[in-house]
TORKOL-937111 format. One record per residue (C-alpha): y, x, z. Coordinates in steps of 0.1 Angstrom, whole numbers, padded with zeros to 4 digits, always signed. Layout:
N
YXZ...
***
This chain:
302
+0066-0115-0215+0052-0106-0184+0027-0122-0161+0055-0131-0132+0086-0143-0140+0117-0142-0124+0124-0175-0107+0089-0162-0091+0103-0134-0078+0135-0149-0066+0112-0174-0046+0095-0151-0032+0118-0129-0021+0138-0157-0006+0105-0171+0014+0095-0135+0023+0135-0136+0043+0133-0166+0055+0098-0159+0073+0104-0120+0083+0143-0115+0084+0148-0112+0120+0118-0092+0128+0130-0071+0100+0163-0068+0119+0150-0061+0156+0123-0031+0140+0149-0019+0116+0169-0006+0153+0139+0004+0168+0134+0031+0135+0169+0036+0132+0169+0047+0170+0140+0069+0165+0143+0088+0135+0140+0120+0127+0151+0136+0091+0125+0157+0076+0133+0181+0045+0106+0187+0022+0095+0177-0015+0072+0156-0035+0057+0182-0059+0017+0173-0067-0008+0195-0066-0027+0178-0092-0020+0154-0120-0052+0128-0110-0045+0103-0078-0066+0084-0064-0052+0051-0044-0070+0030-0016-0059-0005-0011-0078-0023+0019-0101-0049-0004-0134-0059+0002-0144-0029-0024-0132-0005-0002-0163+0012+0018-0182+0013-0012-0156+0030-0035-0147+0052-0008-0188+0062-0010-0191+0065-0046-0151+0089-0047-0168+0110-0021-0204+0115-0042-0179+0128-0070-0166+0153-0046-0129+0143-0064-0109+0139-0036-0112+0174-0026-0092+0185-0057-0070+0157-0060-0047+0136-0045-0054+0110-0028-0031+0081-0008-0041+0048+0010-0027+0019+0025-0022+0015+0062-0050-0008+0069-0075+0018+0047-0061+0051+0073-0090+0043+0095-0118+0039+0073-0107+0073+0055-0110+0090+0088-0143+0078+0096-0153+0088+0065-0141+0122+0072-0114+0124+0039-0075+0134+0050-0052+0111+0029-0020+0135+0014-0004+0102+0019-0003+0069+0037+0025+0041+0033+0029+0015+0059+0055-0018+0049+0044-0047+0074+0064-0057+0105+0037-0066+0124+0007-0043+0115+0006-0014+0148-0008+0023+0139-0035+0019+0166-0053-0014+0148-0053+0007+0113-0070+0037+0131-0099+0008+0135-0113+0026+0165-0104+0065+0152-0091+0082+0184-0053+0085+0183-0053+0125+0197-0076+0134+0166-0057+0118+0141-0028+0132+0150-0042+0165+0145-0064+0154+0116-0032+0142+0096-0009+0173+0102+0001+0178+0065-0003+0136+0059+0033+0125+0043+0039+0088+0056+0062+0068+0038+0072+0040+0066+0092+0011+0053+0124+0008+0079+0112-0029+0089+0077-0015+0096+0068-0018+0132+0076+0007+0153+0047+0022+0163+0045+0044+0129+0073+0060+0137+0067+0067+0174+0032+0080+0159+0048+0106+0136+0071+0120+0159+0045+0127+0190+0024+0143+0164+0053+0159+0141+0036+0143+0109+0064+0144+0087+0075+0111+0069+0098+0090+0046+0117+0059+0053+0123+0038+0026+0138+0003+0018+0127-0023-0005+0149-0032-0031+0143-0068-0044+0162-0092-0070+0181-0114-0041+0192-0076-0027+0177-0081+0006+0182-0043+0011+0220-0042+0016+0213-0060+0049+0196-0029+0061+0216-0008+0050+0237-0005+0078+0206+0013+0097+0196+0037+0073+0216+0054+0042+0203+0053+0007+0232+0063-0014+0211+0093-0039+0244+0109-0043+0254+0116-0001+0238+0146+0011+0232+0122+0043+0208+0107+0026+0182+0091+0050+0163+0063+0031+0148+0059-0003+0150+0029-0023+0117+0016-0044+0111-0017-0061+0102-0048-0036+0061-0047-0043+0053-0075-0032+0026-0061-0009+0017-0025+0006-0012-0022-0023+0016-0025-0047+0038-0005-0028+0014+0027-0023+0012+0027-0065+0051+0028-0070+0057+0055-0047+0034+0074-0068+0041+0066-0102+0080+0063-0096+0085+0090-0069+0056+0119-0071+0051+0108-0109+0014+0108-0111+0006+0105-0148-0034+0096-0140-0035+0072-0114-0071+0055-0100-0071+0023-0081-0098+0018-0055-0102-0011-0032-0075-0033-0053-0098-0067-0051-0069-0089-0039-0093-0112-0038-0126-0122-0015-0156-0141-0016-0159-0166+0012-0190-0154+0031-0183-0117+0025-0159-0094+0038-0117-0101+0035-0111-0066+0042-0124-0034+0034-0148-0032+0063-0166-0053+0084-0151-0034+0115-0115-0052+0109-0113-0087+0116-0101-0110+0088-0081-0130+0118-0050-0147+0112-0022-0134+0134-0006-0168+0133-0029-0195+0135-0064-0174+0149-0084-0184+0124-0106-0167+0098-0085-0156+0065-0115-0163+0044-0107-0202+0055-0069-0202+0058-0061-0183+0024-0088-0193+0002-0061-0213-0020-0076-0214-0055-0109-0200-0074-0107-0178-0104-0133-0151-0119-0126-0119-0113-0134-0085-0133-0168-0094-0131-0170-0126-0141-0180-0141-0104-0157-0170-0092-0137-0152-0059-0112-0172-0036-0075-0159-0035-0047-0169-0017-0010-0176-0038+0003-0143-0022-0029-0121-0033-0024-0138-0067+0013-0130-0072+0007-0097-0057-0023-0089-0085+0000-0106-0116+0029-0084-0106+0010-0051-0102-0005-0056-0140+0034-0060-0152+0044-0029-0130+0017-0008-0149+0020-0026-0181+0059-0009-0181+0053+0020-0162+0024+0032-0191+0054+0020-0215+0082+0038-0199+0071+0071-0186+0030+0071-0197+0018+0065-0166-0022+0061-0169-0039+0040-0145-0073+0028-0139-0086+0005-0124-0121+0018-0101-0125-0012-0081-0153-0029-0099-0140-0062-0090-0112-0080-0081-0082-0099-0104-0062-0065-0112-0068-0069-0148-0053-0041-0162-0069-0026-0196-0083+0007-0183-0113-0002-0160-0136+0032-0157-0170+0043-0138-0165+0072-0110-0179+0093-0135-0159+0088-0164-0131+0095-0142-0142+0125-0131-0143+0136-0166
***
């Protein structure tokens, strides 16, 4: 039995509708009215990935992948919010997904100047969920970064309402859309793109915390305010829910979202490692992702 169950997910889909569903709509046109099909493939160049979420782990495992000098030979993908601090840090992601409707391109370049990373991500896939705000796509096209659109499929099939905008049958050769799993959250959603559609079968999570400690950082760096669009208050307040231990033993603060997010990531890679012998390890050094495989930056380099 897994770690979510499905009345969990059904709940969560449904509040996920309820809060997003018309945004969803209105940037779903937007996309639809400014796409562009690209033709390419999803070979890999190597059989080790290396994932960035946007955690409070982040800097400091971006530091220690970069003493190992293993993002030069292998892959290596991140979350919108991370695109920034990758740049600054001088390392080209091969791939960056986006999923939120309200999260712009210019706030996840986190002061990066847009003319230089437009040049600086060239051969950068993006995979843009088609309710992601528009500005990704607009992005992409006055830069001719080539991406993916994709739609989240999820158990109340919240999909075939978007449908209409962008076509996901696999069998039409007019084919605009993928379909993937409904993650959860974009940290979830960068690691099914890689085990399901590139087919990693060694994949290294960095930055996963999906948790926080209240008088240290929320995100990744201290650059990015942990601000609530909503309310304008600090996250570290408004979603410290509940207090658990994480990897290391040290009592974090999480929010129910984070939490879900973290339980249903450890079932995803519980079947994926059953299924198709997908590896993944976890690099983070913290966090609530408790998934078996936890490994030093130099035993993965080995």
């Amino acid at each position: 039995m897994g770690l979510v169950t499905r009345e969990e997910t059904v709940n969560q889909s449904r509040r996920t509708l309820d809060k997003w569903g018309e945004l969803w709509e209105s940037n779903c046109k937007v996309n639809r009215a400014n796409f562009r099909k690209h033709e390419f493939d999803y070979k890999k160049k190597s059989e080790k990935c290396y994932l960035f979420s946007f955690g409070p782990s982040f800097e400091s495992n971006l530091k220690n992948l970069i003493k190992t000098k293993e993002h030069y030979a292998n892959h290596v993908g991140c979350v919108d919010k991370a695109l920034g601090g990758l740049l600054k840090y001088s390392t080209i992601p091969h791939t960056v997904v986006t999923a939120d409707a309200r999260i712009r391109i210019d706030e996840c370049l986190n002061g990066v100047d847009e003319g230089f990373a437009g040049v600086a991500l060239k051969t950068t896939h993006f995979f843009i969920c088609a309710t992601s705000d528009p500005s990704w796509i607009l992005f992409c096209n006055k830069y001719g970064i080539k991406y993916t659109i994709f739609l989240n499929k999820d158990t109340i099939k919240s999909h075939h309402e978007f449908k209409k905008y962008f076509n996901v049958n696999r069998l039409d050769i007019e084919q605009d859309a993928i379909l993937l799993p409904a993650s959860v959250n974009v940290g979830n959603c960068l690691y099914m793109i890689h085990a399901l559609i590139y087919n990693f079968s060694h994949i290294f999570l960095l930055g996963y915390d999906y948790s926080f400690q209240y008088k240290s950082r929320y995100y990744g760096m201290e650059s990015f305010a942990p601000v609530h669009r909503d309310f304008g208050r600090d996250k570290r307040i408004l979603e410290a829910h509940t207090v658990v231990p994480d990897l290391t033993g040290a009592l974090v603060y999480t929010s129910q979202n984070l939490l879900f997010s973290a339980k249903w990531l450890v079932d995803a890679i519980d079947k994926l490692f059953r299924g198709r012998k997908c590896f993944t390890y976890n690099l983070t050094g913290a966090g609530i992702v408790t998934i078996p495989m936890k490994l030093t930056f130099l035993e993965a380099k080995e």
